[in-house]
Short mmCIF file of the C-alpha atoms (twelve columns), coordinates in Angstrom:
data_MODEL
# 
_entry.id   MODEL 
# 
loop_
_atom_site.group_PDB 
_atom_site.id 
_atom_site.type_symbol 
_atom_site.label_atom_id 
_atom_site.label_alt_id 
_atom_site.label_comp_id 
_atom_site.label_asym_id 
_atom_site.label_seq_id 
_atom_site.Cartn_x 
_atom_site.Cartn_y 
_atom_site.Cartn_z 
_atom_site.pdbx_PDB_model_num 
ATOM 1  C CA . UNK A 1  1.209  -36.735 41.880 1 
ATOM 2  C CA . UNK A 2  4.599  -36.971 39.391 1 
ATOM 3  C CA . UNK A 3  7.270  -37.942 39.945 1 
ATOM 4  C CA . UNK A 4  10.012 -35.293 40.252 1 
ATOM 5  C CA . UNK A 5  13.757 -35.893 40.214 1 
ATOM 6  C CA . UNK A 6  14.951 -35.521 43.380 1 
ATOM 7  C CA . UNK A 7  13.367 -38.921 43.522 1 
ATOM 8  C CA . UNK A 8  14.529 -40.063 40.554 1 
ATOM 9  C CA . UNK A 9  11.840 -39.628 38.336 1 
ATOM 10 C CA . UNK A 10 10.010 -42.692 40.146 1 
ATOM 11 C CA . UNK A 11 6.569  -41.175 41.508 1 
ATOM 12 C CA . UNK A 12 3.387  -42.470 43.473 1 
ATOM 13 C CA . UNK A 13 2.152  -43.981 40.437 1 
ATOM 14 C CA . UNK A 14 5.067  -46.419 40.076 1 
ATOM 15 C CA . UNK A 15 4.995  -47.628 43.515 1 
ATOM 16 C CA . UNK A 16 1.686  -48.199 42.823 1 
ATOM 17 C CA . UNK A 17 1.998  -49.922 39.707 1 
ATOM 18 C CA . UNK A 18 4.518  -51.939 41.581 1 
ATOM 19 C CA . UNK A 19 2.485  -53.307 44.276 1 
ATOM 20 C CA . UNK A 20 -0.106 -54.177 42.092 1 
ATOM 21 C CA . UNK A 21 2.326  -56.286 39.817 1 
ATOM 22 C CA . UNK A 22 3.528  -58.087 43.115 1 
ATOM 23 C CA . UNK A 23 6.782  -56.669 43.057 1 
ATOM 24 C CA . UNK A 24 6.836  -56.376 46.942 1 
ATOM 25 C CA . UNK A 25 10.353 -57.396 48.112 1 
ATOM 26 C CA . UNK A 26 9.430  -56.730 51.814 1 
ATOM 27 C CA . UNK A 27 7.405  -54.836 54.459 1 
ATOM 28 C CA . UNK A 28 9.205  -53.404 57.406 1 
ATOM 29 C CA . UNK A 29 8.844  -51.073 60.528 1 
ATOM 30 C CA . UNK A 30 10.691 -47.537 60.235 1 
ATOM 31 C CA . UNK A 31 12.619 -47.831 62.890 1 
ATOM 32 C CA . UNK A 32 12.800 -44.176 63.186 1 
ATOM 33 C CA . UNK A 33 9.303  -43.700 63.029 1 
ATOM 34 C CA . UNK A 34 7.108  -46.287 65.338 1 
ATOM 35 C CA . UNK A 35 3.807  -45.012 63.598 1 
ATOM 36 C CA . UNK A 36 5.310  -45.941 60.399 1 
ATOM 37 C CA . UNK A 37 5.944  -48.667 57.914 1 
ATOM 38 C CA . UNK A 38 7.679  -49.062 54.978 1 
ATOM 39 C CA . UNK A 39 7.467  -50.895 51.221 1 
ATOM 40 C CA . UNK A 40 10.608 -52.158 49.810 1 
ATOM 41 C CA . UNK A 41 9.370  -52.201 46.251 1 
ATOM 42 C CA . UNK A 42 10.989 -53.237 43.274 1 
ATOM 43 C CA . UNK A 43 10.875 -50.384 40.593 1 
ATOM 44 C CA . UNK A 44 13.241 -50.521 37.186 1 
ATOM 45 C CA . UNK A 45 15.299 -53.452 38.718 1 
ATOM 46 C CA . UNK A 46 16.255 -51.080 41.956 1 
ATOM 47 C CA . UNK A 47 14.824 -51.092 45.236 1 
ATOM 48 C CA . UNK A 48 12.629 -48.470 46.493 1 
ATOM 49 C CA . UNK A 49 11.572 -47.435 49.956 1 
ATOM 50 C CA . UNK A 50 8.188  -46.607 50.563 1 
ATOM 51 C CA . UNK A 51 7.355  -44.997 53.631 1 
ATOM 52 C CA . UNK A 52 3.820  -45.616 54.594 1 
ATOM 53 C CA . UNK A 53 0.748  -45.098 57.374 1 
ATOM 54 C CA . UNK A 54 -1.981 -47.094 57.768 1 
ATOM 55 C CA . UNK A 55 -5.215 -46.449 59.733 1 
ATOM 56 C CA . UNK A 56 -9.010 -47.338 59.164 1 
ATOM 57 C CA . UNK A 57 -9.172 -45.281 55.484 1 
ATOM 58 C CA . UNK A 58 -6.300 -47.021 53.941 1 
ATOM 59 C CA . UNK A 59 -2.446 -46.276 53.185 1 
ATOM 60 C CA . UNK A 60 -1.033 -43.014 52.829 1 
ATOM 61 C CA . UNK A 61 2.350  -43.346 50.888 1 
ATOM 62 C CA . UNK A 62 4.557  -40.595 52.252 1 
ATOM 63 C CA . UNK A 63 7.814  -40.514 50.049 1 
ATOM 64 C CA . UNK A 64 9.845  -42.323 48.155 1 
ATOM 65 C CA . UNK A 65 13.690 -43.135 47.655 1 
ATOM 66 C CA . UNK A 66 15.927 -45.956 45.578 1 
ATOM 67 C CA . UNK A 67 17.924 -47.647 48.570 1 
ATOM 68 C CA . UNK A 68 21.513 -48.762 47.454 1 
ATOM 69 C CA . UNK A 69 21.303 -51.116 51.173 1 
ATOM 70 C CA . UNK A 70 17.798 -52.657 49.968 1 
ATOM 71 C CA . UNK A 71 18.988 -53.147 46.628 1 
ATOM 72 C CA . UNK A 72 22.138 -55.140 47.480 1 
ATOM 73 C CA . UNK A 73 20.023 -57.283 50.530 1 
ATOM 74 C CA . UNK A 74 16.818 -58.075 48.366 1 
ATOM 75 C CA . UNK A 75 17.799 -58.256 44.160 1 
ATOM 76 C CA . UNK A 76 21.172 -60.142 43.087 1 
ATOM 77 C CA . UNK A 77 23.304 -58.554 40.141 1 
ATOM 78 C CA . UNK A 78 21.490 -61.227 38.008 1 
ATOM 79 C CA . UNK A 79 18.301 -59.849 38.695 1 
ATOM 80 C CA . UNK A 80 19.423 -55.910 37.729 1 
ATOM 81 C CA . UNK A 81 18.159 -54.846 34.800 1 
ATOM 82 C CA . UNK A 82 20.107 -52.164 32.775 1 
# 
């Protein structure tokens, strides 16, 4: 899949890319969606929320947004790259 801009350029293949790399800042339940998880991924020094579902034939990835809250709670300024 590419990425598109309403998500700011930042596709499947990133998070991907990112959670290979280790750049996991957290895993958290949706609290909208019980069924659901969700990534908080670091992509391009910005944190990204990756909805998610799990059952017996793996992960599906279901969107993906930059998160201004994540960002402030989980990377510092020091840690923003430009």
């Amino acid at each position: 899949m590419r990425a598109d801009s309403a998500r700011g350029n930042i596709g499947f293949e990133d998070c991907l890319i990112a959670i290979e790399e280790g750049r996991i800042l957290d895993i958290l339940r949706n609290p909208t969606r019980p069924h659901q998880r969700m990534f908080v991924l670091e992509i391009n020094g910005y944190a990204h929320v990756v909805p998610f579902v799990e059952d017996e034939n793996g992960i599906f990835l279901k969107t993906v947004y930059p998160s201004r809250k994540h960002t402030a709670l989980y990377l510092s300024a020091g840690d923003m790259k430009a």
